[in-house]
C-alpha positions as CSV (number, residue, x, y, z in Angstrom):
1,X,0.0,0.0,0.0
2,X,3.1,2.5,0.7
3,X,4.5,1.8,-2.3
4,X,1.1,2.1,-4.6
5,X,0.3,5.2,-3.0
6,X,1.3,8.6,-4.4
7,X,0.7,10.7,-2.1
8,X,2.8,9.3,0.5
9,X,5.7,8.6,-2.1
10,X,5.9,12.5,-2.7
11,X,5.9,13.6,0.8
12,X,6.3,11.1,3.7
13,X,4.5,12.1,6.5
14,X,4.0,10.4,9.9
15,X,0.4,11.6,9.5
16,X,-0.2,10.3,5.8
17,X,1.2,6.6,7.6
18,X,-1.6,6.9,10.1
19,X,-3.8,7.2,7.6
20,X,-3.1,4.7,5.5
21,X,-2.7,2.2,8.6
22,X,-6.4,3.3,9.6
23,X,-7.6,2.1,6.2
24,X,-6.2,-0.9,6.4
25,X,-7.4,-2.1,9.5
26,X,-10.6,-0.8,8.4
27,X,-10.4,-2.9,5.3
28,X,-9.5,-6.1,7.7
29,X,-12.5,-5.1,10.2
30,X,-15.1,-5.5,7.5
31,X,-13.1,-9.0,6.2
32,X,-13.3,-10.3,9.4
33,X,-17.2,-9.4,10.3
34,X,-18.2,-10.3,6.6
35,X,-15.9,-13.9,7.1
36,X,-17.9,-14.4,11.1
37,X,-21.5,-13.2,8.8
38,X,-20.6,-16.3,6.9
39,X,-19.2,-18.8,9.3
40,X,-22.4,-17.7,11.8
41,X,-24.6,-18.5,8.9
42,X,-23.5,-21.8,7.7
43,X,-22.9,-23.4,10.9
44,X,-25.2,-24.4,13.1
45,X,-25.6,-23.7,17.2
46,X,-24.8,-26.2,19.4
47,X,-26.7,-26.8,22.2
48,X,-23.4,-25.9,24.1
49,X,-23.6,-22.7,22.6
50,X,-27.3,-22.2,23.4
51,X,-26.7,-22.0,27.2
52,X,-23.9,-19.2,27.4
53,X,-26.2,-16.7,28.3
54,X,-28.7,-16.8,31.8
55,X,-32.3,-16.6,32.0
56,X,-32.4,-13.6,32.8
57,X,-30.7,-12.4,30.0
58,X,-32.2,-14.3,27.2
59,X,-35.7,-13.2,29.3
60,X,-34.6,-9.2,29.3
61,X,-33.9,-9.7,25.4
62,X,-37.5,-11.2,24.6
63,X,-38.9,-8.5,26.5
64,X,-37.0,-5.9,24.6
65,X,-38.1,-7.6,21.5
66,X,-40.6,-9.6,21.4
67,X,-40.5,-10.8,18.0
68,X,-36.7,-10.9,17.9
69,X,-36.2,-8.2,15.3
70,X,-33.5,-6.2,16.8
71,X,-29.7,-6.8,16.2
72,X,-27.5,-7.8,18.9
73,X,-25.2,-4.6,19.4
74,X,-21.9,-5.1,17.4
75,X,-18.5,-3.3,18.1
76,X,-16.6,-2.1,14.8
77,X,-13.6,-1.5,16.7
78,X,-13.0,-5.2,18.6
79,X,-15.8,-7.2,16.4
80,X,-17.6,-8.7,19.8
81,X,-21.0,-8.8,20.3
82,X,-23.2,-6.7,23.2
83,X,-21.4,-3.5,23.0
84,X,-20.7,-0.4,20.4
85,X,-17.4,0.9,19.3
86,X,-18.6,4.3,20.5
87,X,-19.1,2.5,24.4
């Protein structure tokens, strides 16, 4: 990437860098949630899987949302589940 891009071949720059670092961890974010979208979708739960979360929780979710409509809160910046990048 440093060596396709202009810009920083012109005039290096420790801000230019960050830049293009930023976009390329961006680039790997979406890879990695897009590759997890997949493997999610073609694999099935296990029933080991079905009982990570309590009662309660799984009760507090259905009340939220009854028909089960809603997302589960995704974080861009660490790609888990429950939280946002902007928590």
């Amino acid at each position: 990437m440093l060596e396709a891009d202009v810009e920083y071949q012109d005039n290096p720059s420790l801000a230019r860098l960050c830049y293009l670092v930023a976009d390329l961890i961006n680039q790997w974010e979406k890879l990695e949630m897009k590759s997890r979208r997949i493997s999610d979708s073609t694999s099935t739960q296990s029933t080991s899987d079905k009982g990570k979360h309590s009662r309660a929780e799984r009760a507090r979710h259905r009340a939220d949302d009854p028909a089960g409509r809603l997302p589960t809160p995704h974080c861009e910046a660490c790609n888990r589940d429950n939280h946002k990048r902007e928590d």
